[in-house]
MIDOSE-1310 file (N, C-alpha, C; in nm, 2 decimals, decimal comma, always signed):
residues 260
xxxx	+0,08/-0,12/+0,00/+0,00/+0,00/+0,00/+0,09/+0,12/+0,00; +0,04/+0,22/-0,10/+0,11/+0,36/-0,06/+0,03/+0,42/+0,00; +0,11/+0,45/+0,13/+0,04/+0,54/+0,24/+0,10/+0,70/+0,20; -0,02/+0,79/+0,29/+0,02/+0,93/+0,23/+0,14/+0,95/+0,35
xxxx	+0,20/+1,10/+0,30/+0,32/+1,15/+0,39/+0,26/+1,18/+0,56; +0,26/+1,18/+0,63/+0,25/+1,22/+0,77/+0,20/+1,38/+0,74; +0,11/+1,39/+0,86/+0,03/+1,55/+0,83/-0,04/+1,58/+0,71; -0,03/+1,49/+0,62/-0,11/+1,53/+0,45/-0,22/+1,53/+0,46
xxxx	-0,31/+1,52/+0,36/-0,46/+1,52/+0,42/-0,56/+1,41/+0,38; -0,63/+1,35/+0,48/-0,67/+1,24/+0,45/-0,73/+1,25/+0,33; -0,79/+1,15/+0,28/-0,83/+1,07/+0,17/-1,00/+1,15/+0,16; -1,07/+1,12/+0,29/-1,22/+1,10/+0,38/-1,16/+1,11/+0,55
xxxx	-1,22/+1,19/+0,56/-1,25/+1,22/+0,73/-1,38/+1,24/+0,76; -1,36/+1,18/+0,89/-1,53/+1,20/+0,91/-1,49/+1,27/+1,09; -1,57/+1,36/+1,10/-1,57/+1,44/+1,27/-1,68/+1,43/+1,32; -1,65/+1,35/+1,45/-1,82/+1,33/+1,54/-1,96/+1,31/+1,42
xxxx	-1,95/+1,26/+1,35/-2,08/+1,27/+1,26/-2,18/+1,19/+1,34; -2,34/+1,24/+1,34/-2,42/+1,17/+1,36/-2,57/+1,16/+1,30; -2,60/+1,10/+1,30/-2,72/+1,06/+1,22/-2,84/+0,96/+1,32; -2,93/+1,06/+1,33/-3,06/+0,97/+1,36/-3,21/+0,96/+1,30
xxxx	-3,29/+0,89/+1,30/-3,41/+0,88/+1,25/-3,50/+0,89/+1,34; -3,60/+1,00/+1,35/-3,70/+1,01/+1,47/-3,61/+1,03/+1,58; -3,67/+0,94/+1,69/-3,59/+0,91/+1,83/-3,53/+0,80/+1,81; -3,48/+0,75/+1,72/-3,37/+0,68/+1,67/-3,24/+0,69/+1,66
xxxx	-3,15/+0,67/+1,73/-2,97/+0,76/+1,73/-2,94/+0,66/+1,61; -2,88/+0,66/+1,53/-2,82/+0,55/+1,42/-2,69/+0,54/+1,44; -2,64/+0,65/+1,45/-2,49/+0,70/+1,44/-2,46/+0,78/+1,53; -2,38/+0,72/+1,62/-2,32/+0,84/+1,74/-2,18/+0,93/+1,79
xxxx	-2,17/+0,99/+1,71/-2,01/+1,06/+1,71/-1,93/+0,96/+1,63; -1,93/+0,95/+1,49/-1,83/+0,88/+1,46/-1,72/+0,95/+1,40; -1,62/+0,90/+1,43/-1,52/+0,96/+1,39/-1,40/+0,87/+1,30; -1,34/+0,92/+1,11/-1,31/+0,79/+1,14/-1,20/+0,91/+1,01
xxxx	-1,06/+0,83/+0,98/-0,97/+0,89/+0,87/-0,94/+0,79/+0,76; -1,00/+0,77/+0,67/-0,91/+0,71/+0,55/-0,83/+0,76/+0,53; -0,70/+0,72/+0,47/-0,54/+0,77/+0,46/-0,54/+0,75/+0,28; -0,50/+0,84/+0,19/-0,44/+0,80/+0,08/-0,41/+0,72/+0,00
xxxx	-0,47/+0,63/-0,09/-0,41/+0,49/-0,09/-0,42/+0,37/-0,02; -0,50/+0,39/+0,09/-0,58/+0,30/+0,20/-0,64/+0,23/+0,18; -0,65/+0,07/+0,23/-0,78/+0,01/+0,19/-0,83/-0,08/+0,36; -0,93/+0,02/+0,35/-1,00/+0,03/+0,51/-1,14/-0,02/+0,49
xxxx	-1,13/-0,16/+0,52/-1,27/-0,23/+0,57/-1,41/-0,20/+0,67; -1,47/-0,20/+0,65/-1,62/-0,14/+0,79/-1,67/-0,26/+0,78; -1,68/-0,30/+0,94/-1,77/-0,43/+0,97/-1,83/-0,39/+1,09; -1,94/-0,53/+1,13/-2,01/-0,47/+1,23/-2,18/-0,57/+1,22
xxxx	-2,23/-0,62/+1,29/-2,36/-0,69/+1,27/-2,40/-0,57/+1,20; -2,55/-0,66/+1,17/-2,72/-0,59/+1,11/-2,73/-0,50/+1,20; -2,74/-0,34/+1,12/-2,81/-0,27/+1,21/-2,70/-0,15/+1,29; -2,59/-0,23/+1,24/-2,46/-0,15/+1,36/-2,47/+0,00/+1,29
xxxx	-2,50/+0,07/+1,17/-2,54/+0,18/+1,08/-2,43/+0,19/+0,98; -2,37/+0,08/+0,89/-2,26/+0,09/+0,79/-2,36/+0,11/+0,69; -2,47/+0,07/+0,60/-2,53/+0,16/+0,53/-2,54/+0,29/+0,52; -2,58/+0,37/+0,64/-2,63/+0,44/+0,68/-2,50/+0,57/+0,66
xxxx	-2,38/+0,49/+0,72/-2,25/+0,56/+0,70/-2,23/+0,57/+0,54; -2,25/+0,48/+0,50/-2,19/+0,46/+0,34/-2,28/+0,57/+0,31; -2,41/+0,59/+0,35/-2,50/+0,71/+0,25/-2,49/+0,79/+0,31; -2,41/+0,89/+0,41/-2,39/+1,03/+0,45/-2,24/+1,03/+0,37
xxxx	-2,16/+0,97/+0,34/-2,05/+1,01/+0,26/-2,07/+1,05/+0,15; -2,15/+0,95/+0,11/-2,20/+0,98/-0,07/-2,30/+1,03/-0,07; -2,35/+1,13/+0,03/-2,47/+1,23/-0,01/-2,60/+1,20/-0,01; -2,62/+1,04/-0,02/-2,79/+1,00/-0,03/-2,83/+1,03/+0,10
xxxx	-2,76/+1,04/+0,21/-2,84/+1,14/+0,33/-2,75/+1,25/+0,39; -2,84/+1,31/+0,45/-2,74/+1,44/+0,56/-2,68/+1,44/+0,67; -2,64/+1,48/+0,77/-2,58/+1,44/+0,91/-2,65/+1,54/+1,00; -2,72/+1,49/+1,10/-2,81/+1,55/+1,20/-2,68/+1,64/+1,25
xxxx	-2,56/+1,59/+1,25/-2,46/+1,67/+1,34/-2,32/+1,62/+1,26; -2,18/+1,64/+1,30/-2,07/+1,65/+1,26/-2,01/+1,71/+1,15; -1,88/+1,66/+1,09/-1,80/+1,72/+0,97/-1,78/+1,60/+0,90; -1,80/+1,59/+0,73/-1,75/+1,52/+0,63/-1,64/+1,55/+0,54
xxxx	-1,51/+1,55/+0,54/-1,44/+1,59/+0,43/-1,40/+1,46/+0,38; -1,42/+1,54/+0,23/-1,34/+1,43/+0,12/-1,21/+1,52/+0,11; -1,13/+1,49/+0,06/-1,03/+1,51/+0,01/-0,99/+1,67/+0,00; -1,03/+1,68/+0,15/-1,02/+1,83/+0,20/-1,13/+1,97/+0,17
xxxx	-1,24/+1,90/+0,12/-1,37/+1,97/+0,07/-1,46/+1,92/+0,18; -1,51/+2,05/+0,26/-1,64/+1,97/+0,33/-1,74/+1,89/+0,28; -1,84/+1,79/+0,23/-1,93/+1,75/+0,18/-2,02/+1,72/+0,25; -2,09/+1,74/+0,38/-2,17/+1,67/+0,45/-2,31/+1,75/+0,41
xxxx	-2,41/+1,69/+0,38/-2,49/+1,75/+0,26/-2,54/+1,81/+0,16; -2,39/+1,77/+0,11/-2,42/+1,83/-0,05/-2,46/+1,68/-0,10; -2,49/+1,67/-0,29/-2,55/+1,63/-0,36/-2,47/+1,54/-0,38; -2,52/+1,38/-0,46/-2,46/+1,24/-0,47/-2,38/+1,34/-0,58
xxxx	-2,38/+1,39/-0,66/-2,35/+1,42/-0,81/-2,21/+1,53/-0,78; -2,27/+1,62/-0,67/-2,16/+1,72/-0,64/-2,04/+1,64/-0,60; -2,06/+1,50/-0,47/-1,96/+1,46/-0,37/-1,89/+1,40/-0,51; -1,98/+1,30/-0,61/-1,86/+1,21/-0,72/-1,75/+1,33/-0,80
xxxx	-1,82/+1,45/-0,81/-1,68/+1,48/-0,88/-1,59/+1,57/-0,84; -1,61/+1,56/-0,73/-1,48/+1,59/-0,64/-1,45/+1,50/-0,56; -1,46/+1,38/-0,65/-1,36/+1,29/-0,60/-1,35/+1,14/-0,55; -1,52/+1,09/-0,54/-1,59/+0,98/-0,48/-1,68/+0,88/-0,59
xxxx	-1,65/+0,76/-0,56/-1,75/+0,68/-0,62/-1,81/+0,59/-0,56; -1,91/+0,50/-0,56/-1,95/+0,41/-0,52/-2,01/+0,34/-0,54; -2,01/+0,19/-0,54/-2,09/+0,09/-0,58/-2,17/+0,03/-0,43; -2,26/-0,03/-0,52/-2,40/-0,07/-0,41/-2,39/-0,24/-0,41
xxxx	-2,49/-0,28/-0,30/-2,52/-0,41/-0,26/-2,55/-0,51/-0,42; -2,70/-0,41/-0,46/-2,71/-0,44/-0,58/-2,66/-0,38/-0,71; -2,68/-0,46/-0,78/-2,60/-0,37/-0,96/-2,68/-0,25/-1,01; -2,59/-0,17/-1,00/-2,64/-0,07/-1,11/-2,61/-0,06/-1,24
xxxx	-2,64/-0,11/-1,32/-2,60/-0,08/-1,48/-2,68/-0,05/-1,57; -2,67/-0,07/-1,66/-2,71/-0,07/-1,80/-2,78/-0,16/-1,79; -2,85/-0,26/-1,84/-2,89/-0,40/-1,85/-2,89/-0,43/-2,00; -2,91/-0,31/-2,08/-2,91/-0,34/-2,23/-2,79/-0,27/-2,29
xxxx	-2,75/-0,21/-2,23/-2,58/-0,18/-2,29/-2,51/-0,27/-2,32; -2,37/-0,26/-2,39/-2,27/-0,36/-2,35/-2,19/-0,31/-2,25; -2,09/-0,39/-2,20/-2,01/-0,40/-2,10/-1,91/-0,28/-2,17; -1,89/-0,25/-2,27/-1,80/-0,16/-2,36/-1,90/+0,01/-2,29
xxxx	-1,99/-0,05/-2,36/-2,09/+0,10/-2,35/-2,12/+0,15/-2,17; -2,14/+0,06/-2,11/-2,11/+0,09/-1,94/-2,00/+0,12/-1,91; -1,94/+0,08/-1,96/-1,82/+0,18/-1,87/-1,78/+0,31/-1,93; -1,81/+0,33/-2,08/-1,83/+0,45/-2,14/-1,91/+0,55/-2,10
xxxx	-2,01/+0,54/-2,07/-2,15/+0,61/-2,01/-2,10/+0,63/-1,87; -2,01/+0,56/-1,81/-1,93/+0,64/-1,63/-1,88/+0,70/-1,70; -1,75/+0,68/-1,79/-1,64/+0,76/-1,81/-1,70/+0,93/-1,87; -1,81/+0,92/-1,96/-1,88/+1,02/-1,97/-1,94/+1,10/-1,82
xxxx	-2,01/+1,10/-1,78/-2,07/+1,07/-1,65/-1,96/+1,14/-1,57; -1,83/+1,08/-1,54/-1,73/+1,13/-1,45/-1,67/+1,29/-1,51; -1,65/+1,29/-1,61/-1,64/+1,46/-1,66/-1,73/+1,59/-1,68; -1,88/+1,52/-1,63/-1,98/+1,65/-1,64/-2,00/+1,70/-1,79
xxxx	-2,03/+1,82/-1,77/-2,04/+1,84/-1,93/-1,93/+1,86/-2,01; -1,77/+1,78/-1,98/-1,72/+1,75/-2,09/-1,76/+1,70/-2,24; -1,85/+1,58/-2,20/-1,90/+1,52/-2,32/-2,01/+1,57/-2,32; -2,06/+1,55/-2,43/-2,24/+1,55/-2,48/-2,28/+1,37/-2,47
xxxx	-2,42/+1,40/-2,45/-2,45/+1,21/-2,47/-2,48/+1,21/-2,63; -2,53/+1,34/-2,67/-2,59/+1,30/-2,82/-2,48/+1,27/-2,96; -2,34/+1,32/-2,89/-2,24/+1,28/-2,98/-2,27/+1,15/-3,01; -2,13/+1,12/-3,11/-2,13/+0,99/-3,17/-2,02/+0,93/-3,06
xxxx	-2,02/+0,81/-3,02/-1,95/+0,70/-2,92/-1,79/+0,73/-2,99; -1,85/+0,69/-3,10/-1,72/+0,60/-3,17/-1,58/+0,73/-3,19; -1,66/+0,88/-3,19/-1,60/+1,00/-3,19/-1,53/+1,01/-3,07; -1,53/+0,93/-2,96/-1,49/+1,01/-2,85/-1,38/+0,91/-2,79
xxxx	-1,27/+0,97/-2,85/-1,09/+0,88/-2,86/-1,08/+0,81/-2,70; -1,08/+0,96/-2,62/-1,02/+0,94/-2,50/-1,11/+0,88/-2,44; -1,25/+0,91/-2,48/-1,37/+0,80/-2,33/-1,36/+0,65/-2,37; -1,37/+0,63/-2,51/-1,32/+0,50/-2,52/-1,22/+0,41/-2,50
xxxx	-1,10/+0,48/-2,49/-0,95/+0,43/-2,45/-0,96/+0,41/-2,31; -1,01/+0,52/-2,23/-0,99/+0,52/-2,09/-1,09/+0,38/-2,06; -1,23/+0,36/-2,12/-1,27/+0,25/-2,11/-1,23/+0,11/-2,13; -1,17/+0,12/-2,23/-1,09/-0,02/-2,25/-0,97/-0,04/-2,15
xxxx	-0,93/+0,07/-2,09/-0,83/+0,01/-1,98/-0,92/-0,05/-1,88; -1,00/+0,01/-1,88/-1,07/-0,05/-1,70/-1,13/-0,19/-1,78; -1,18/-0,20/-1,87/-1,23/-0,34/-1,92/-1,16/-0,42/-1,93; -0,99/-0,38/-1,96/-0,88/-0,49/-1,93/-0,80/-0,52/-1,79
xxxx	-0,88/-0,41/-1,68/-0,86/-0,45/-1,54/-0,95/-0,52/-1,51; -1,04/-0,52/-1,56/-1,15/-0,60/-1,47/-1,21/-0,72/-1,59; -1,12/-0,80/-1,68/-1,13/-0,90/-1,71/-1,20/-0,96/-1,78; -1,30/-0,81/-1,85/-1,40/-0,86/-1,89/-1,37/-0,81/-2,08
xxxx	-1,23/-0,81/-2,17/-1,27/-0,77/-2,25/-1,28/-0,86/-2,39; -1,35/-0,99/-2,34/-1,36/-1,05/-2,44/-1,49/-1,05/-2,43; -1,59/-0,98/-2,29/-1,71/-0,96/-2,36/-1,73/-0,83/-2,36; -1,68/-0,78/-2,45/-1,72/-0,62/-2,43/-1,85/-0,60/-2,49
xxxx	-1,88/-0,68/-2,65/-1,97/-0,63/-2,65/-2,11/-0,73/-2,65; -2,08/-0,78/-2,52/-2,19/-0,86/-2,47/-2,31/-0,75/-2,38; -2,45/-0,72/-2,33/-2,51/-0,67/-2,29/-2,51/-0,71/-2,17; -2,49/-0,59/-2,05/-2,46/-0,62/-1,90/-2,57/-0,71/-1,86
xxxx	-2,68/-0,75/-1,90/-2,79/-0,81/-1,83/-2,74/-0,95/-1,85; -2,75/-0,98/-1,98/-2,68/-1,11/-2,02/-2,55/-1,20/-1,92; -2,48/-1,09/-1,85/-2,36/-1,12/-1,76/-2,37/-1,25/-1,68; -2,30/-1,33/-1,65/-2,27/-1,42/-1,51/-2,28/-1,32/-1,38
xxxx	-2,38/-1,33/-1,27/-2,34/-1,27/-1,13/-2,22/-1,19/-1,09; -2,15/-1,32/-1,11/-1,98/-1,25/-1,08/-1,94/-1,15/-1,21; -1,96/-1,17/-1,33/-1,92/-1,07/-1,44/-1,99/-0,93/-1,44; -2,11/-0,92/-1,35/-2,19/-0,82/-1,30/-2,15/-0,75/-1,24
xxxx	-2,07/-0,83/-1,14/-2,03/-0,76/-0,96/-1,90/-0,66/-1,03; -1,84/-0,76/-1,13/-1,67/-0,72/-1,20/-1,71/-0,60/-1,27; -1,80/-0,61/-1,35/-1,83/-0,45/-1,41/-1,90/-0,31/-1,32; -1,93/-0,38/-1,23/-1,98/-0,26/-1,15/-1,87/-0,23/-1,07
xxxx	-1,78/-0,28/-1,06/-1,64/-0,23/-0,98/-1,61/-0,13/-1,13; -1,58/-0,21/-1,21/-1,54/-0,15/-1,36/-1,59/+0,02/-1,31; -1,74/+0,00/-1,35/-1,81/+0,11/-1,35/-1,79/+0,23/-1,25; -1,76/+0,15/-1,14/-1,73/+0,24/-1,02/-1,57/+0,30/-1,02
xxxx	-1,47/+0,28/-1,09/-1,34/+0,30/-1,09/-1,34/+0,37/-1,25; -1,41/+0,43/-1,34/-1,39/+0,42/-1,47/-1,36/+0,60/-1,46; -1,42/+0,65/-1,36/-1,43/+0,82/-1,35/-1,27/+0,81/-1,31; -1,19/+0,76/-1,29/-1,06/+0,80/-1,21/-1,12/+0,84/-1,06
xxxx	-1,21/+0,84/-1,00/-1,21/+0,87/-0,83/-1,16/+0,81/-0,77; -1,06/+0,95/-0,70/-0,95/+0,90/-0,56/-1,00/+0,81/-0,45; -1,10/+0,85/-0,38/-1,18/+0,75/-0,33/-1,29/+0,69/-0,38; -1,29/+0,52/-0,30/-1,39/+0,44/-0,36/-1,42/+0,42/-0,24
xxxx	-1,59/+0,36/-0,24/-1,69/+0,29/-0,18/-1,75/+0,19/-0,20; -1,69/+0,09/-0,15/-1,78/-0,04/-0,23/-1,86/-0,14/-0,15; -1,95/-0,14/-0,15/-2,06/-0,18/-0,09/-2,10/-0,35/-0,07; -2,02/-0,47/+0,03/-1,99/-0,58/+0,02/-2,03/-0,64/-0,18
xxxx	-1,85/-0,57/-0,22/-1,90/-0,66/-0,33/-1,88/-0,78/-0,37; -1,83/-0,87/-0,28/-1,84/-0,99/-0,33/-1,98/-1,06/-0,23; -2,12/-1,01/-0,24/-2,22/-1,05/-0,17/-2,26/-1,16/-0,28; -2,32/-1,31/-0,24/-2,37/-1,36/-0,33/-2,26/-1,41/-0,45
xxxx	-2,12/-1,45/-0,39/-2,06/-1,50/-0,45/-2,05/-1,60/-0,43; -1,99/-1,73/-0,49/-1,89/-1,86/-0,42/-1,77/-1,81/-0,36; -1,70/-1,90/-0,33/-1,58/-1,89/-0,27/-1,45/-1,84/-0,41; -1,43/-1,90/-0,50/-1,37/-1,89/-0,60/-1,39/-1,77/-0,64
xxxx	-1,52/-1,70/-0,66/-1,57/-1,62/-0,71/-1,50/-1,49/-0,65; -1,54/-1,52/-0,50/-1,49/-1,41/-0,41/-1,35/-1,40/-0,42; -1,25/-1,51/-0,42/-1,10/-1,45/-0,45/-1,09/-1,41/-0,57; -1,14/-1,46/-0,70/-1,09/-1,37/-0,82/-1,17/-1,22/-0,78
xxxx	-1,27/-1,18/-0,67/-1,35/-1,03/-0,72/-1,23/-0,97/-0,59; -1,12/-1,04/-0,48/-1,05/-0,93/-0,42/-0,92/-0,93/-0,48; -0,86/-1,00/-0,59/-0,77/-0,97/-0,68/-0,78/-0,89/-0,81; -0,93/-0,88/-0,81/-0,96/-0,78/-0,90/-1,00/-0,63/-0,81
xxxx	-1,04/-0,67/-0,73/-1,07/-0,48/-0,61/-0,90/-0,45/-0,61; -0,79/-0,53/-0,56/-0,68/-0,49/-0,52/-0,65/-0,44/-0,66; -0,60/-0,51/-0,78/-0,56/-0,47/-0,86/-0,61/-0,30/-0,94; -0,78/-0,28/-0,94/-0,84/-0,20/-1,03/-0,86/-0,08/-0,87
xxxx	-0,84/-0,10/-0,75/-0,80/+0,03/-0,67/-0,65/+0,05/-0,60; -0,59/+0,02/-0,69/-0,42/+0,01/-0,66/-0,40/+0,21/-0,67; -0,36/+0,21/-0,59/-0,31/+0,37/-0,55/-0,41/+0,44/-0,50; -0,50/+0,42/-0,47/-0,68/+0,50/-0,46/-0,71/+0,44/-0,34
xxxx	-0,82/+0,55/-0,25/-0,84/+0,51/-0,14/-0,95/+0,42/-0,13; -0,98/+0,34/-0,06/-1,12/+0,25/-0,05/-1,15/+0,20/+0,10; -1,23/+0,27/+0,13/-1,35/+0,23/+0,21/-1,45/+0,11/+0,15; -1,47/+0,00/+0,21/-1,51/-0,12/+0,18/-1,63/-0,18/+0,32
xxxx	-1,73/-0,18/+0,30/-1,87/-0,29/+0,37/-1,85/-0,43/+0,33; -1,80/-0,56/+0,40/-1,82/-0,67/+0,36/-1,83/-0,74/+0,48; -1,92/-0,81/+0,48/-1,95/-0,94/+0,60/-1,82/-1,08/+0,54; -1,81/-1,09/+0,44/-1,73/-1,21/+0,41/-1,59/-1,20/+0,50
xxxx	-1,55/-1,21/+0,62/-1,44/-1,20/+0,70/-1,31/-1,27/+0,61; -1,32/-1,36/+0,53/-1,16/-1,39/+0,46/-1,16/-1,29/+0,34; -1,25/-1,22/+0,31/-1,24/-1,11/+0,19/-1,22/-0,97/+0,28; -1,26/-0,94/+0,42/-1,18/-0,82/+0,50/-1,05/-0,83/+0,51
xxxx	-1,04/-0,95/+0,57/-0,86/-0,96/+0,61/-0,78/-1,02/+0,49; -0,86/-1,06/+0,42/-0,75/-1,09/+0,26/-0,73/-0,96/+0,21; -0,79/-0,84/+0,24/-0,77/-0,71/+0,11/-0,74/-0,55/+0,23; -0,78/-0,57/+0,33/-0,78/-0,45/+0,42/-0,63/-0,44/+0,47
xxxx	-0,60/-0,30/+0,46/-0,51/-0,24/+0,59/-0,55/-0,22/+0,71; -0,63/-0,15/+0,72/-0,71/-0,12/+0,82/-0,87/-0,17/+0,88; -0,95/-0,24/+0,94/-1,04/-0,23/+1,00/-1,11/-0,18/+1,08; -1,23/-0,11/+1,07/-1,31/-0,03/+1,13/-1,41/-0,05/+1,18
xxxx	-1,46/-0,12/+1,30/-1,59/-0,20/+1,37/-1,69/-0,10/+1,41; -1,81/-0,12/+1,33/-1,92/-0,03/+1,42/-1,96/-0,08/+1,47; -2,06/-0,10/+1,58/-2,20/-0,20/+1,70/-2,26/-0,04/+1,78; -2,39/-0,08/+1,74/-2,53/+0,04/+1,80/-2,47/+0,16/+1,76
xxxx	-2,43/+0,17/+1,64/-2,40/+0,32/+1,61/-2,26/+0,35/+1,68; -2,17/+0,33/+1,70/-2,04/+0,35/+1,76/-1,95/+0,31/+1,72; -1,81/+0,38/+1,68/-1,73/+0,31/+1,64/-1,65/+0,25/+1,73; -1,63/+0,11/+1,78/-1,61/+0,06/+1,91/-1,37/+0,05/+1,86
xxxx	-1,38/+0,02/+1,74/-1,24/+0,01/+1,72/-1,21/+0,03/+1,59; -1,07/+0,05/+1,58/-1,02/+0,08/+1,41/-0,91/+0,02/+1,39; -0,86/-0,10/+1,40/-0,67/-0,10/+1,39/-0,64/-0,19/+1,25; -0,51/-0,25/+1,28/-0,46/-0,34/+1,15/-0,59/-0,51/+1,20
xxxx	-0,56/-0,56/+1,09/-0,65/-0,69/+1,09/-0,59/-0,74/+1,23; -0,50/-0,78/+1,21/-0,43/-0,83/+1,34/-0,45/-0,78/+1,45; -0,45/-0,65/+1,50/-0,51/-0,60/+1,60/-0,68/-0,63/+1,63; -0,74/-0,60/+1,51/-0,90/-0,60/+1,57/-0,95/-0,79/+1,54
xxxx	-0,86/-0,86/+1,50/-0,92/-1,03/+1,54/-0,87/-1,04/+1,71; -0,79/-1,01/+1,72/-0,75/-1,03/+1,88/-0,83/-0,92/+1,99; -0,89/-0,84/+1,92/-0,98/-0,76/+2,05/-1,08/-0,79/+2,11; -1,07/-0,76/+2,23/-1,17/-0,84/+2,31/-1,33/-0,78/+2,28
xxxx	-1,32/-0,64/+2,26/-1,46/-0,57/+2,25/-1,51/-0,64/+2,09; -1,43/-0,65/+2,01/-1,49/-0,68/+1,91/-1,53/-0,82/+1,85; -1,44/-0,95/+1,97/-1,47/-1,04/+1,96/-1,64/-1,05/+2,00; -1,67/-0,99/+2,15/-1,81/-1,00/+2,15/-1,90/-0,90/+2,11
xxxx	-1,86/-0,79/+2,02/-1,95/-0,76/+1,91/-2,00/-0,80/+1,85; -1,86/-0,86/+1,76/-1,92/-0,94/+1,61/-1,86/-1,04/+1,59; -1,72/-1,04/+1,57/-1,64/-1,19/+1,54/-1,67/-1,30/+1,62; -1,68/-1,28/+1,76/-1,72/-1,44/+1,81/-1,87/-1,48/+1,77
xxxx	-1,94/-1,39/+1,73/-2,13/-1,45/+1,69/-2,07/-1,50/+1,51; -1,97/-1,43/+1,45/-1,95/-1,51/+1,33/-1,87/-1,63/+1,38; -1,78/-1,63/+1,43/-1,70/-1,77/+1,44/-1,81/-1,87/+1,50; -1,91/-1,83/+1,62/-1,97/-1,95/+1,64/-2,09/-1,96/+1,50
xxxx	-2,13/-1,92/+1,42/-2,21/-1,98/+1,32/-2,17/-2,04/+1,22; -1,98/-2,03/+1,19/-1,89/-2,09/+1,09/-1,91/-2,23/+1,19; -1,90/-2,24/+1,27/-1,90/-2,38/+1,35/-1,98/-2,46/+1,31; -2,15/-2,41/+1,32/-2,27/-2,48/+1,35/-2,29/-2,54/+1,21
């Protein structure tokens, strides 16, 4: 991992942020720093508020209280559209694509998408050198360019999950969000989709939601535990499997159901 210089500016900071619904606390003072080039996991039972966190970063909600900086810009309720181009992307639980595109034309339509009104959509495709080039790189990071011009709906599960990483890394954003992408995988499935996250966010910061514990500690620097809205710890893998608070948060209720 390239970590940033000491005192530079984080990647994503978050200050005391909190978020409730009704008389609902969701989120209570969280405080947390992605670093530069970071790849920082969020775990935590049903309910602990990592949705909830993922959508006050990327703008689908607002913060009853604290500070959000991206990449040294406050964002804490501004717009999904404002936060992506200064700087953020993110993929979801489920797919967002095209369904009738090709896998060529989806990642086209981000790379468009990521520059604002650089492009026009009414131009011609085939006219536009550099959104196409920059797409065929990410299509040969993410393994998919022998179907380019297959239609994303048509895809395998996993060739779905691989393009919507595609899709999510195609704007160049320094930081990524990705939203347990290998949900709904096999096992095989899931190590080719963290050799492909490692590879296609190599230098870029990534904040990461995944319940699959060998796909946290196979790809994270850092881990970040939430339980009832709190962030209870943050350290290297090694540090938060040996902790005791977070054994009986979350890891010992997973290890006893890998048992059963």
């Amino acid at each position: 991992m390239s970590m940033q210089a000491p005192n530079s500016t984080p990647a994503l900071e978050l200050r005391n942020v909190r978020k409730d619904f009704g008389a609902l606390a969701i989120l209570r003072d969280v405080s947390l720093q992605l670093q530069q080039g970071e790849r920082l996991a969020l775990i935590g039972p049903n309910g602990a508020g990592k949705s909830t966190l993922f959508n006050l970063i990327s703008g689908r909600l607002a913060p009853q209280g604290g500070e959000i900086f991206l990449l040294g810009h406050d964002i804490a309720g501004r717009k999904p559209y404002e936060i992506n181009r200064l700087g953020l992307a993110r993929s979801f639980q489920i797919t967002h694509l095209f369904p009738r595109l090709s896998v060529l034309d989806n990642l086209r339509c981000a790379v468009m998408w990521s520059h604002g009104g650089r492009y026009a959509f009414w131009q011609r495709l085939s006219r536009m050198t550099a959104v196409r080039t920059r797409a065929e790189e990410v299509m040969l990071q993410i393994g998919l360019e022998a179907r380019r011009d297959v239609a994303a709906g048509e895809l395998s599960y996993a060739e779905q999950r691989a393009l919507e990483i595609g899709v999510t890394v195609a704007g160049g954003a320094e930081v990524i969000l990705l939203d347990e992408p290998t949900a709904g995988m096999s096992r095989a499935e899931s190590e080719a989709a963290i050799a492909l996250i490692r590879h296609a966010t190599q230098g870029r910061a990534l904040l990461m939601v995944e319940h699959d514990m060998s796909v946290v500690f196979g790809l994270a620097d850092r881990i970040a535990v939430l339980a009832q809205g709190e962030l209870i710890a943050c350290d290297t893998p090694e540090r938060i499997r040996a902790d005791q608070r977070v054994q009986q948060a979350y890891l010992g209720d997973l290890a006893s159901e890998e048992r059963q």
